[in-house]
C-alpha positions as CSV (number, residue, x, y, z in Angstrom):
1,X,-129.1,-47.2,125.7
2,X,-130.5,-49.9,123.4
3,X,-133.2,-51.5,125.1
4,X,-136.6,-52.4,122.9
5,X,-136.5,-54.0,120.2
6,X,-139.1,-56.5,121.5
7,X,-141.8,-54.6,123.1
8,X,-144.6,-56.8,121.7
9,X,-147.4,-54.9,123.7
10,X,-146.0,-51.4,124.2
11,X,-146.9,-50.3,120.3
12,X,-150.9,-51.2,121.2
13,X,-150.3,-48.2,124.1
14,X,-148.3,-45.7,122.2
15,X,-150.9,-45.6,119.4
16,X,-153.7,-45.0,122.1
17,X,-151.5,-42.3,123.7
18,X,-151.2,-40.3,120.3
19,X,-154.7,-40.8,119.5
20,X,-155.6,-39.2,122.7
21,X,-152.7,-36.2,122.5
22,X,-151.5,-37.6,125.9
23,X,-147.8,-36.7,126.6
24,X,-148.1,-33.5,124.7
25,X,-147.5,-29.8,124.8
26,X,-147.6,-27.0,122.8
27,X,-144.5,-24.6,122.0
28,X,-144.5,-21.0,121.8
29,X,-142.3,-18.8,119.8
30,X,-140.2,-16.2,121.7
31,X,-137.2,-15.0,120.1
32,X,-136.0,-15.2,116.4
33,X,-139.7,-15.5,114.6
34,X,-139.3,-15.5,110.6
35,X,-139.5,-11.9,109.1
36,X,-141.9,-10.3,107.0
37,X,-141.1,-11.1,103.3
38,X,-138.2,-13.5,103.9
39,X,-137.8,-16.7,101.6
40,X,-140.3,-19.5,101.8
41,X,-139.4,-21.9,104.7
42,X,-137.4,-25.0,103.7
43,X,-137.1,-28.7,104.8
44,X,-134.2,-30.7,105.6
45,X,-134.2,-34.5,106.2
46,X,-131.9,-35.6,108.9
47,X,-131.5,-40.1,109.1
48,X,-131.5,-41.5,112.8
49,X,-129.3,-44.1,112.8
50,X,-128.0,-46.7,110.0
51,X,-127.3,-50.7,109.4
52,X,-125.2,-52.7,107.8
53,X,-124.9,-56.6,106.9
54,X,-128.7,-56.8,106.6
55,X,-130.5,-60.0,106.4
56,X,-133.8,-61.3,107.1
57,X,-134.9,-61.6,111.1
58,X,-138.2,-62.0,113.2
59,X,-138.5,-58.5,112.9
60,X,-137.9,-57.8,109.0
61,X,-134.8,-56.9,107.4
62,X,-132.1,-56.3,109.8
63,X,-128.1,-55.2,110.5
64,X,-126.3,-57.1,112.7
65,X,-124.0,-53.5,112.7
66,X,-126.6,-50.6,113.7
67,X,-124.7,-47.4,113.7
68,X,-125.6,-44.6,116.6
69,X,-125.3,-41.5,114.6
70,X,-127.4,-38.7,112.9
71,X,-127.0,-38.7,109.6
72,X,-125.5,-35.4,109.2
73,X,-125.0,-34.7,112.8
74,X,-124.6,-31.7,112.1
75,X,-127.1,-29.1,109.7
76,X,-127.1,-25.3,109.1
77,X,-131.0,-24.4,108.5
78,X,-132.6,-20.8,108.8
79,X,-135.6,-19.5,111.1
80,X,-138.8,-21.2,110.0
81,X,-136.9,-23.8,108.6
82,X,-138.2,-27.6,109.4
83,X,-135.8,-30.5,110.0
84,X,-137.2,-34.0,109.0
85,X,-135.6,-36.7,111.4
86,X,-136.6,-40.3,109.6
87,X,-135.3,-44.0,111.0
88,X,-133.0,-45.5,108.8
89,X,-132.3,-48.7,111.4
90,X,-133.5,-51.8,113.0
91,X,-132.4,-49.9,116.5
92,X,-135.0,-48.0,118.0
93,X,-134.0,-44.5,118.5
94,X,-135.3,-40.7,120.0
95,X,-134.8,-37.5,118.6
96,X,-134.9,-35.3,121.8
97,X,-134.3,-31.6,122.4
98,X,-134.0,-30.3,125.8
99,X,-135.1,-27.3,127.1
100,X,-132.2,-24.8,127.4
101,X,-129.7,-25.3,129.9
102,X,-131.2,-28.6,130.8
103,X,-129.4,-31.9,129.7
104,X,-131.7,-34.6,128.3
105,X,-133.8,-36.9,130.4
106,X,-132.4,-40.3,131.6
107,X,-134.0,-43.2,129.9
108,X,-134.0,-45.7,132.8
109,X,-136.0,-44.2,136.1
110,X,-137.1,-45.7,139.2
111,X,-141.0,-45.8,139.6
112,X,-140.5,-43.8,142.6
113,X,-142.3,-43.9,146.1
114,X,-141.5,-47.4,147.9
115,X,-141.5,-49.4,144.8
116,X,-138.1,-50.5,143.9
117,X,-139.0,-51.4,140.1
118,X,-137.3,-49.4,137.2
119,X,-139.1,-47.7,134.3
120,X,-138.5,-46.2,131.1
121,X,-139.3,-42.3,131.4
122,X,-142.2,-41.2,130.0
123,X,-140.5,-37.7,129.4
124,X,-138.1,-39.9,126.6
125,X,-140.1,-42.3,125.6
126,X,-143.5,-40.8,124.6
127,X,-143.7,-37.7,122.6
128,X,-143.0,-33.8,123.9
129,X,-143.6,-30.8,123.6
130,X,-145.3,-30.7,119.4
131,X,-143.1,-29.8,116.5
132,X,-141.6,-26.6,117.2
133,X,-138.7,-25.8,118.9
134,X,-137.3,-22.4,120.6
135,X,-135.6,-23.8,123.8
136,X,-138.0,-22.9,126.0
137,X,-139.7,-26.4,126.9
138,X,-138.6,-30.1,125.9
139,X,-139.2,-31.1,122.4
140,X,-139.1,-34.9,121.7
141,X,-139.9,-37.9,119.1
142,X,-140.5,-40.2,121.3
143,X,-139.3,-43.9,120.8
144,X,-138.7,-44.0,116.9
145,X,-138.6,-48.0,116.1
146,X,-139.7,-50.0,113.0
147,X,-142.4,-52.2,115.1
148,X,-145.2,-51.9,116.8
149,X,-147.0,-48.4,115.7
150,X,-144.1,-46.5,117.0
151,X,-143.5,-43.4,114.8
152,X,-140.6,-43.3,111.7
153,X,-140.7,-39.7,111.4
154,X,-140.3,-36.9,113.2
155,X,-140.2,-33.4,112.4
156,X,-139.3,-29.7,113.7
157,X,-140.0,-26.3,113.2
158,X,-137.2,-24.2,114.3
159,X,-138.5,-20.5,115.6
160,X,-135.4,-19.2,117.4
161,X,-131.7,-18.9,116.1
162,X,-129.3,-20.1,117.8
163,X,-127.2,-23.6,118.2
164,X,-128.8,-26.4,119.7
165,X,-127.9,-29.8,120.7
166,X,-130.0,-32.7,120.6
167,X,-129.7,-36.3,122.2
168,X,-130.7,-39.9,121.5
169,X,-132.1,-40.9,124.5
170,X,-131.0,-44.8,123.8
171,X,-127.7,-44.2,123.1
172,X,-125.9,-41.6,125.6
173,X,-123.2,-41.3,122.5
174,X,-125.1,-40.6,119.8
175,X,-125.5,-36.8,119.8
176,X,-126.5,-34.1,117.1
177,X,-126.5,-30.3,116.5
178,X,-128.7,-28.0,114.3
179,X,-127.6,-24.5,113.5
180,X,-130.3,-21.9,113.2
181,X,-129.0,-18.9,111.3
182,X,-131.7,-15.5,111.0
183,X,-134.3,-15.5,108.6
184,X,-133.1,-14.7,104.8
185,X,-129.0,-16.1,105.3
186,X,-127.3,-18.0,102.9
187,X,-126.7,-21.7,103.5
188,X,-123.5,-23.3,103.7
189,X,-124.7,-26.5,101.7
190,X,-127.6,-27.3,99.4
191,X,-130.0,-30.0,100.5
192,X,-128.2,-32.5,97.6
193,X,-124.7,-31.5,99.5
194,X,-125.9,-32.4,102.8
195,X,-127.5,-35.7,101.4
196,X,-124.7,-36.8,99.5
197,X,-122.3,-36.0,102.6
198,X,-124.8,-38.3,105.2
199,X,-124.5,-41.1,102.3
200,X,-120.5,-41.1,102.4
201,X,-120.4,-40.9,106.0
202,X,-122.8,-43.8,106.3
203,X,-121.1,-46.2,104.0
204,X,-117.7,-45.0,105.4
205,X,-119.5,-46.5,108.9
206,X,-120.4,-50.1,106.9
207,X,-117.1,-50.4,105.5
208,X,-115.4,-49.9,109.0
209,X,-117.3,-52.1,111.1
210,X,-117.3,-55.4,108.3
211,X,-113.9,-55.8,109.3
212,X,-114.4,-55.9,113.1
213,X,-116.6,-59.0,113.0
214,X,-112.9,-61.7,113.0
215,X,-112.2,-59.5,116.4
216,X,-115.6,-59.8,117.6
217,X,-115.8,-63.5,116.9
218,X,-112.8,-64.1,118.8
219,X,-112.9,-66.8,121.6
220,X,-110.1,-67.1,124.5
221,X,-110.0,-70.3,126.3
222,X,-107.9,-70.7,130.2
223,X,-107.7,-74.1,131.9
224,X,-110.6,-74.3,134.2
225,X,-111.6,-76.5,137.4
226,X,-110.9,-80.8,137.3
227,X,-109.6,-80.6,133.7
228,X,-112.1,-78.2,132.0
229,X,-111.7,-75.6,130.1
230,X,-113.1,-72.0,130.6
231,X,-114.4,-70.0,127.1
232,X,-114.5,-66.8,126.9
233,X,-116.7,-65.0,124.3
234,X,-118.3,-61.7,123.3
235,X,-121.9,-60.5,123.6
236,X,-122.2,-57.5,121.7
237,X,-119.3,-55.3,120.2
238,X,-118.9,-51.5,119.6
239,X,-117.4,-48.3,120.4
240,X,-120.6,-46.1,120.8
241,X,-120.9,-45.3,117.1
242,X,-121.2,-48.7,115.5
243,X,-122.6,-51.9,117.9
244,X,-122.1,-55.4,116.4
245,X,-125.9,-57.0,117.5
246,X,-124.8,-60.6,117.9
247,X,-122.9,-62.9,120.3
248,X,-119.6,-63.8,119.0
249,X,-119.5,-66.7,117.9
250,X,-123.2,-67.8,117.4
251,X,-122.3,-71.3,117.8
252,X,-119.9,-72.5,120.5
253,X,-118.9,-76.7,120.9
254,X,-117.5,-77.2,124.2
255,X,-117.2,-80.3,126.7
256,X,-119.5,-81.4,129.6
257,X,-118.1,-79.3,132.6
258,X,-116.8,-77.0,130.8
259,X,-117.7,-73.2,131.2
260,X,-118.4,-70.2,129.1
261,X,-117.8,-66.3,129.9
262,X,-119.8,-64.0,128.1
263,X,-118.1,-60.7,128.4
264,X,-119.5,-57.0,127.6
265,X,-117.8,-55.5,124.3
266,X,-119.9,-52.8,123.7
267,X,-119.1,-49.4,125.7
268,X,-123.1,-48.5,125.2
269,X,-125.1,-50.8,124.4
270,X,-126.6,-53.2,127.3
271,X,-127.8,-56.8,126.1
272,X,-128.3,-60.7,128.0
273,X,-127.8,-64.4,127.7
274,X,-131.2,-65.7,128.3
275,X,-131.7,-69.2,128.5
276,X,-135.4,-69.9,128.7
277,X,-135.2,-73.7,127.9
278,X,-138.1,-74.0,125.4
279,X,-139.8,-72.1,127.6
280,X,-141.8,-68.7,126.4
281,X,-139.9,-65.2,126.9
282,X,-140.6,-62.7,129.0
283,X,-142.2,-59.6,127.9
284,X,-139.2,-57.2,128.0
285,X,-141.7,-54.2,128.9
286,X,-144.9,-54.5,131.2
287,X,-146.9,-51.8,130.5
288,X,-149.4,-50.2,133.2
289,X,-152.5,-48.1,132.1
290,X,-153.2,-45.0,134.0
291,X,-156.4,-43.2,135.1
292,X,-154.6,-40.4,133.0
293,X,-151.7,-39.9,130.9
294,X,-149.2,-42.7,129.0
295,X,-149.2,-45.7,130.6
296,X,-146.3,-46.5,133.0
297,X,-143.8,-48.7,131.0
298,X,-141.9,-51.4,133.9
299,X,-139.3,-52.8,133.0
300,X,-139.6,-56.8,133.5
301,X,-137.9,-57.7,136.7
302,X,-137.3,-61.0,135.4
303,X,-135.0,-59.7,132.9
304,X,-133.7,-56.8,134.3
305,X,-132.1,-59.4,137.3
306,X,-130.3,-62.0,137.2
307,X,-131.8,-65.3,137.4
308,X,-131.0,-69.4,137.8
309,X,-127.5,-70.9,139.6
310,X,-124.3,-70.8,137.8
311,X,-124.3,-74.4,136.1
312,X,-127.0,-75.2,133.7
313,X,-128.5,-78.5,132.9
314,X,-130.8,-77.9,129.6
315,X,-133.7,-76.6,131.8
316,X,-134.9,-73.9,133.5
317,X,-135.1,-69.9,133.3
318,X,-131.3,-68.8,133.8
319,X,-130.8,-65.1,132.5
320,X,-127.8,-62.8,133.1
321,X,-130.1,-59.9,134.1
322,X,-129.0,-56.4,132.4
323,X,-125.1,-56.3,130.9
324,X,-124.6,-52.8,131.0
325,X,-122.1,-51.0,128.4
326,X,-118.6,-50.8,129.7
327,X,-118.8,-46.9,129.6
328,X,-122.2,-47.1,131.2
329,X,-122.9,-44.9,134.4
330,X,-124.6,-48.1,135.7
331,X,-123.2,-50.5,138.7
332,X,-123.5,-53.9,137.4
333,X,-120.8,-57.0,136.4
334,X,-119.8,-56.8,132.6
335,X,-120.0,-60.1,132.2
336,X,-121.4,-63.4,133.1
337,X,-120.7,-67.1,133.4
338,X,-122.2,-71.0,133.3
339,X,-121.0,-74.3,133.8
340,X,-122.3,-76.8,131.4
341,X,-123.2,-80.1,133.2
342,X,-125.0,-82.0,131.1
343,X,-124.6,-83.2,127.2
344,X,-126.9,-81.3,124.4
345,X,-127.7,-78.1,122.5
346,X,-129.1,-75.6,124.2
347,X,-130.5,-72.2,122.7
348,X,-130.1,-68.6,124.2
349,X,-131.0,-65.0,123.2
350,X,-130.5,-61.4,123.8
351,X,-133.9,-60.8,125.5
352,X,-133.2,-57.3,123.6
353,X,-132.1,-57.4,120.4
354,X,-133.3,-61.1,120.0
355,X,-135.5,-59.9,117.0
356,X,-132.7,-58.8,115.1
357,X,-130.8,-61.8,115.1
358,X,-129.1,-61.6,118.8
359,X,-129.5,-65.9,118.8
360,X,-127.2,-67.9,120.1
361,X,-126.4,-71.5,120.5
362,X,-123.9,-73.4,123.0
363,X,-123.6,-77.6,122.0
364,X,-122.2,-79.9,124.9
365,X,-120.8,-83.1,124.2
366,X,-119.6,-85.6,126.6
């Protein structure tokens, strides 16, 4: 699941947590150490994630296509070899490893107790568990992401052979394996092989998704109520592997009393219509020091619910609460709807991806 782009505080919190070595562990060896006298150790590099139609945003440069793969997601290394995962996307990502036999932990938890409030689990969104890995306890990144002082880089040691899976813990699709062969075993592919094959598959991604965009830009429109007329829209597009990070179209001219449907067309990827009416927005991400350990990161109520009535006059906070991807194991409607009663322009955001571009803009004539 995509969910942080905008965490304005939460980068102030990780870097604490790191400098203290909170949220982390140690990993043993067990099984499949390196052997005496076998070739030196190599290093790998592994990208998490990729872009495409890149322009400048709040944030920096940014796709409007962010691609949910590893790039390769799959790679052959030896015992004692070290795989370097580094973000190549505006789309914040994890690179997590769980321990064997155990699938990897859910990014969206309840606090727990009586509180009803959701959080993001420290277990997937701080660092676990060091830099080796031998199945035998969770091994995680953390939240990868390009602001804040969130890391860009993470890297393993493998000490075990064996195949093992790993997991974004953003995006339930977006999957990868390393293959640990014994100490001393040939490799199937030279680092320059590998490299060359992630750079193919990657511009093989941007060259499938430009062509989406006339799809995802396309507006229906169905006789509504007393004359009006009902629009229907996309917020968001993507099948898992490639998400389109804008609401389609940006700009929309309708009538006074006329209504727009924003409708879910990504199968992953959650986002919102926010209209905060020139008002400031919410903090996606409330974060909650602790006598000891990370702090606990809430999710904003105010942006996780819906908010406001379902016509809209130019003021006030209306927000669609969390639109959960189609595919998503998450009760929730997949889309959402306003009436337009009064004359004007009127901004609106993706209270998630709003730093990358997610904008929007709906103008009502009389």
């Amino acid at each position: 699941m995509r969910l942080l782009d905008n965490w304005r505080n939460l980068g102030l919190f990780f870097a604490a947590a790191l400098l203290a070595g909170l949220a982390m562990t140690t990993s043993t060896g067990q099984v499949g150490a390196a052997t005496a006298n076998a070739p030196a150790p190599r290093t790998w590099t592994v990208l998490v994630g990729g872009e495409a139609g890149i322009t400048q945003q709040e944030m920096g440069p940014a796709g409007a296509w962010q691609f949910m793969r590893f790039y390769p997601d799959t790679i052959t290394i030896n015992v004692g070899d070290t795989v370097v995962w580094k973000l190549n996307s505006s789309e914040p990502h994890t690179v997590t490893f769980p321990m064997s036999g155990q699938k990897s932990p859910d990014l969206v938890v309840p606090e727990g107790g009586d509180s009803r409030r959701m959080m993001l689990n420290p277990l997937a969104a701080f660092p676990q568990g060091g830099n080796s890995y031998n199945g035998n306890a969770l091994v995680g990144s953390g939240q990868m992401d390009r602001s804040g002082q969130f890391p860009q880089e993470f890297k393993v040691t493998f000490t075990g052979a064996g195949s093992v899976d790993y997991f974004c813990a953003f995006h339930t699709m977006m999957t990868g394996k390393v293959i640990v062969q014994g100490a001393g075993s040939g490799y199937p592919q030279t680092r320059e092989q590998i490299d060359a094959s992630a750079s193919a598959v990657l511009a093989s991604d941007a060259a499938a998704a430009r062509p989406l965009e006339p799809l995802a830009n396309m507006v229906s429109t169905r006789p509504g109520l007393n004359g009006s007329t009902v629009y229907e829209l996309h917020m968001g597009y993507g099948n898992g592997t490639m998400s389109w990070m804008r609401f389609g179209p940006t700009d929309l001219t309708i009538k006074k009393g006329d209504t727009v449907v924003w409708v879910q067309g990504d199968v992953d990827t959650p986002h919102t219509v926010t209209f905060t009416s020139g008002g400031t927005e919410p903090e996606l991400v409330l974060p909650e020091p602790q006598p000891q350990g990370p702090p606990k990161l809430i999710l904003n109520p105010i942006i996780l619910a819906p908010a406001g009535g379902a016509s809209y006059g130019g003021t006030g906070y209306y927000n669609s609460g969390f639109i959960w991807g189609t595919l998503t194991p998450i009760p929730g409607p997949h889309s959402y709807s306003l009436t337009f009663d009064t004359p004007g322009s009127f901004e609106y955001v993706c209270a998630l991806h709003d730093l990358m571009g997610m904008k929007g803009q709906i103008t009502v004539q009389p």
